[in-house]
C-alpha atoms as one frame of an Amber mdcrd trajectory, in Angstrom:
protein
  -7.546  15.409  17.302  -6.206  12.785  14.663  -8.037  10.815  11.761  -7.862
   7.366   9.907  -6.800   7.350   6.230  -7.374   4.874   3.975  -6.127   4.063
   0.629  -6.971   1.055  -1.557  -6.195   0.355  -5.149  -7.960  -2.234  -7.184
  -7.034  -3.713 -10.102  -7.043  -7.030 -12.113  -5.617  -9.777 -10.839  -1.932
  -9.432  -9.983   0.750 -12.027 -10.839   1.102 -13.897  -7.644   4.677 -12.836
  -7.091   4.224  -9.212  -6.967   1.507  -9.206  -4.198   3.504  -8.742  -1.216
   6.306  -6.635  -2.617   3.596  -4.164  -3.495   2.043  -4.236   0.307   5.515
  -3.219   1.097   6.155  -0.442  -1.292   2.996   0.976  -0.562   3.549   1.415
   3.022   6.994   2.358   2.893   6.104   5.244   0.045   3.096   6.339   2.465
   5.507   6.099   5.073   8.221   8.316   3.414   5.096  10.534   1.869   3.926
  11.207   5.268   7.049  12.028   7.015   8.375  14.528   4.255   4.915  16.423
   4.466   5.482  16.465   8.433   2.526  14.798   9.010   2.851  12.681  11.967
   0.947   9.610  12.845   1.231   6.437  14.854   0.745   3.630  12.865   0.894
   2.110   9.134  -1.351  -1.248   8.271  -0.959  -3.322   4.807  -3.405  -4.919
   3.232  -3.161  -7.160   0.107  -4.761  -9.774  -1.985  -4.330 -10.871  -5.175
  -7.346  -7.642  -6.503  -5.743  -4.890  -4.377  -3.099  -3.338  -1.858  -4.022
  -1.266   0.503  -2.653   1.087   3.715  -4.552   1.913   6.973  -3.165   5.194
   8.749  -3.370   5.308  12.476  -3.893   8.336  14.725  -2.996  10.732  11.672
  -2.154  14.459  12.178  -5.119  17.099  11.143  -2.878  19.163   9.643   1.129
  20.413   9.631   2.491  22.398  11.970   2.760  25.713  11.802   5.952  27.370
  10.902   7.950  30.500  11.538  10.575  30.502   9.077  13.413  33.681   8.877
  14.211  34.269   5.272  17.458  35.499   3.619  17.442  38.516   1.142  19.974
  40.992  -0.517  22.899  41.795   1.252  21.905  45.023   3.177  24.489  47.357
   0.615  22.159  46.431  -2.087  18.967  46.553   0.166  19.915  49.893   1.314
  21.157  52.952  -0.298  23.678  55.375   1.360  20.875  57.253   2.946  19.251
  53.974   5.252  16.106  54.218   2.342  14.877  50.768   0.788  15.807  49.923
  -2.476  13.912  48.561  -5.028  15.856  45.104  -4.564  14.268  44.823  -1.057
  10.819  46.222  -1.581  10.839  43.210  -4.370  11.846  41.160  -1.807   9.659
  41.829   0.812   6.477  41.799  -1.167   7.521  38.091  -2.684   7.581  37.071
   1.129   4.061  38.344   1.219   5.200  41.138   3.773   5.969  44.800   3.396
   9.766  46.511   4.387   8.168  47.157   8.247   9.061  43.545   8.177  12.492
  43.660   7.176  15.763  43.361  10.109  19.489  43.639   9.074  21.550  40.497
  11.042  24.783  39.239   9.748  25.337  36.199   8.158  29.175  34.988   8.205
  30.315  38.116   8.841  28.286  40.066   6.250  24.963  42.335   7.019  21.953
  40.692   4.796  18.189  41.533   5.216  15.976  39.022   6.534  12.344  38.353
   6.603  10.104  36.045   9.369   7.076  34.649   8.352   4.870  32.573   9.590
   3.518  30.134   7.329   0.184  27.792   8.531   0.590  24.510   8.499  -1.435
  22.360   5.120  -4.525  20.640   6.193  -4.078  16.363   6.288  -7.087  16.645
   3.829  -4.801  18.565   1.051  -1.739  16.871   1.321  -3.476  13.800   0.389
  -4.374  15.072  -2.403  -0.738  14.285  -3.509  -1.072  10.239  -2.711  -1.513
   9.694  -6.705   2.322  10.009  -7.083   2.912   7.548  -4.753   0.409   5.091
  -6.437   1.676   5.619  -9.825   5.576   5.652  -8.306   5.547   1.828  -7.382
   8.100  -0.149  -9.254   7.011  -3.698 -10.638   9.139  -6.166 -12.457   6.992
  -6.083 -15.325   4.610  -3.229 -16.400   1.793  -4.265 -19.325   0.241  -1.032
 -21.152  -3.755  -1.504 -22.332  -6.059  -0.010 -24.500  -4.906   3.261 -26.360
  -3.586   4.628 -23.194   0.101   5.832 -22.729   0.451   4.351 -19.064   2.459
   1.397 -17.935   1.395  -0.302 -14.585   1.244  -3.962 -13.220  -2.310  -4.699
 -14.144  -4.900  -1.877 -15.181  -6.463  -0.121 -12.117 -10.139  -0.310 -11.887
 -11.000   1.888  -8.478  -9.317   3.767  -5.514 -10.704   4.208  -2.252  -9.401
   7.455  -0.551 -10.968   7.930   2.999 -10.228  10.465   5.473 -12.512   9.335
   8.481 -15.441   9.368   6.544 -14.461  12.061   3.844 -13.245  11.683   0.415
 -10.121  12.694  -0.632 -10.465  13.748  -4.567  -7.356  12.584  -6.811  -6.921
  10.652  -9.965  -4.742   7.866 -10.857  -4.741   6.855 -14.773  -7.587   8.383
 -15.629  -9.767   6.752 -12.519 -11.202   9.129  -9.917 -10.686   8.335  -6.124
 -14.393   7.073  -3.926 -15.299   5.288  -1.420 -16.825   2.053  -3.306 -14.750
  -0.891  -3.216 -15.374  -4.372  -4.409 -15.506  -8.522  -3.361 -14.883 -11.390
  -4.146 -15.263 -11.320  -8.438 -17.466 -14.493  -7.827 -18.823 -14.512  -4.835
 -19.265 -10.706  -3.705 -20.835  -7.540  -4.666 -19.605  -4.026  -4.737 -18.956
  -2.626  -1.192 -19.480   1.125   0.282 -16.534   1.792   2.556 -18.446   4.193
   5.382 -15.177   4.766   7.481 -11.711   3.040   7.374 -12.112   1.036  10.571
 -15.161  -1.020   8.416 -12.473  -1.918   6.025 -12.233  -5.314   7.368 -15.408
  -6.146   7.948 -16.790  -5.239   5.242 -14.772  -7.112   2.649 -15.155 -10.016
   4.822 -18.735  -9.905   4.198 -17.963  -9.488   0.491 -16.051 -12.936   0.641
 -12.317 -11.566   0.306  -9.911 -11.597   3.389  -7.717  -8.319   2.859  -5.370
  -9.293   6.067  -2.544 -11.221   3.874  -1.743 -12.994   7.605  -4.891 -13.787
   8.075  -5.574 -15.430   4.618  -2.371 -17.467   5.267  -3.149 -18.525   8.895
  -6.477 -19.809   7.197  -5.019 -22.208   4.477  -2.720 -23.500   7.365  -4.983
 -23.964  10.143  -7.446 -25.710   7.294  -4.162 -27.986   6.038  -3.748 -29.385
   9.597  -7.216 -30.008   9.896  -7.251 -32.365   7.473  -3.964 -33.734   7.784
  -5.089 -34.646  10.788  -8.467 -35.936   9.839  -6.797 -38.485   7.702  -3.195
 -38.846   9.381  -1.788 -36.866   6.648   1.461 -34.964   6.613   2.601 -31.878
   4.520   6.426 -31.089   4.039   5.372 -28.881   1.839   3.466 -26.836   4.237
   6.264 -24.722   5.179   7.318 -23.746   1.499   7.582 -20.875  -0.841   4.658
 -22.432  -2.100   2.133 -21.489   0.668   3.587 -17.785  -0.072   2.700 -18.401
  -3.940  -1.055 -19.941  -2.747  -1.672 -17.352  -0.122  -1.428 -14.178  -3.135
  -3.233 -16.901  -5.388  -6.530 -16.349  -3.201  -8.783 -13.899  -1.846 -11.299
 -15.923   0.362  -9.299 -19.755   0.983 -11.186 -22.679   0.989  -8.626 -25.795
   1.959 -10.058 -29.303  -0.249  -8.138 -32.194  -1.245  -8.032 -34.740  -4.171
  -6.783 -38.325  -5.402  -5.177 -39.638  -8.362  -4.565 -43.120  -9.704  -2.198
 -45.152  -7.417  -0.632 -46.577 -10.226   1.602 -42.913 -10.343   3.351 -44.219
  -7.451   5.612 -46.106  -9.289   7.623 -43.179 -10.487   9.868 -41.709  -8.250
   8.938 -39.250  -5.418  10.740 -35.723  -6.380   9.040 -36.268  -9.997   5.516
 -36.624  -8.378   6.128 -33.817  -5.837   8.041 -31.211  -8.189   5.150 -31.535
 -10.628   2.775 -31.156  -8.137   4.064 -28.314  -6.438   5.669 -26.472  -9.175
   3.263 -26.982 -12.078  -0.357 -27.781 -10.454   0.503 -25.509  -6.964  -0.914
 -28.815  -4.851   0.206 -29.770  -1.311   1.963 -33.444  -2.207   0.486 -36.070
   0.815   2.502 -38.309   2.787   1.659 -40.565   5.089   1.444 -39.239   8.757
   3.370 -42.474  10.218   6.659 -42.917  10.391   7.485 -44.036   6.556   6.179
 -40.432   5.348   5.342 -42.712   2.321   3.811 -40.795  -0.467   0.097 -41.042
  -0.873  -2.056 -40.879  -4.052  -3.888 -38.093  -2.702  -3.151 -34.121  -2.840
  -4.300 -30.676  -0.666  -4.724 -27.544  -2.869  -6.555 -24.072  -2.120  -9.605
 -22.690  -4.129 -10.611 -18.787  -4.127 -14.226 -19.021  -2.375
């Protein structure tokens, strides 16, 4: 039988730029986290918005395997003395292995006679290894850290709650002084604190709450809601396909597509001024016309959170 994990760290806003980077950190330290603990599973999902970054785990592993492992002690001329009796180098031995000398067999190693030692060690629970996730939080690299309050700790932006869910349970760590739960939170304006039942409610829940946690989804929004009124009005937007709809799209938690004019009389400066400023100093969608001339309009597209 497998479970769903879910992690989710929330925090204050996070510099635009950083947002997807982090997605992908966290989900290839989970990844890495996982696989070294021998935990198998089928499947990692990122989630990020501009509050949080998050990872869904699919189809995860109740617990390790179990193990046999064959251990290595003394050489057998120090295990033994010259009558076959156990010394006190491999009664030491045996006991640290959490066994007794019954346990012990002489095989050679390379040439050499050693004493060796098989036990069988159960495999940890999916529930306690877990436990250890709060390394791989505070292990994600940023190009900037900030430091706040009279704390010693250096992050992005301060965190202000982690969600740890195994299928429905709990899993207790800490992270900077803040205590794992299950209570997440929306939109800052337009939602409300959120109890996270199970990790398949992720979603829907926060969508509720006004914020779209599915980066791909938030993106496919603005777009879809760009061409709608570009082609209301016979618009077009070079811009569209830009590193700015990456900078808008981490920007925003819930996009709402709206557009605005300014004086005509603008139009007399040249076109890369207009656009550059636009794009690069007010994060706006320059319009051109949707005819042939791609003349630049006096109007503008830009992206509001809610």
């Amino acid at each position: 039988m497998t479970k769903t994990f879910l992690l989710e760290v929330g925090l204050e806003d996070m510099p635009a730029g950083v947002v997807l980077n982090t997605q992908k950190q966290l989900m290839d330290k989970t990844r890495t986290f996982l696989t070294e603990a021998n935990l198998t599973f089928s499947e990692i999902i990122g989630y990020s918005s501009p509050r949080r970054f998050a990872v869904m785990v699919k189809e995860l592993a109740e617990k390790q395997p179990d193990e046999t492992l064959t251990v290595r002690g003394p050489a057998k001329k120090i295990a033994q003395d010259e009558e076959g009796n156990w010394t006190k180098a491999a009664i030491g031995f045996s006991k640290g292995q959490g066994g007794s000398v019954e346990d012990l067999i002489i095989k050679e190693e390379k040439g050499k006679p050693y004493v060796f030692i098989e036990k069988f060690v159960p495999g940890k629970s999916a529930q306690e290894i877990l436990e250890g996730m709060d390394e791989v939080i505070s292990n994600l690299e940023f190009p900037k850290n900030m430091k706040w309050s009279n704390l010693s700790y250096h992050y992005v932006r301060p965190i202000h709650w982690l969600v740890a869910l195994l299928d429905d349970e709990v899993i207790p760590f800490e992270v900077f002084g803040v205590t794992t739960g299950r209570t997440s939170q929306g939109h800052r304006f337009l939602g409300e604190s959120v109890e996270i039942t199970v990790p398949e409610k992720y979603e829907s829940l926060l969508n509720k709450q006004s914020v779209i946690p599915d980066r791909a989804e938030r993106q496919n929004m603005i777009i879809e809601q760009i061409h709608g009124l570009c082609k209301q009005h016979n618009w077009a937007v070079p811009a569209l396909e830009s590193e700015l709809l990456e900078e808008v799209t981490d920007l925003v938690e819930y996009p709402t597509a709206f557009y605005g004019h300014f004086d005509e009389e603008y139009l007399k400066l040249p076109r890369v001024v207009l656009e550059t400023s636009m794009i690069d100093h007010q994060r706006y969608f320059p319009v051109r016309d949707g005819k042939d001339t791609q003349a630049l309009l006096p109007y503008f597209i830009s992206i509001r959170n809610g």
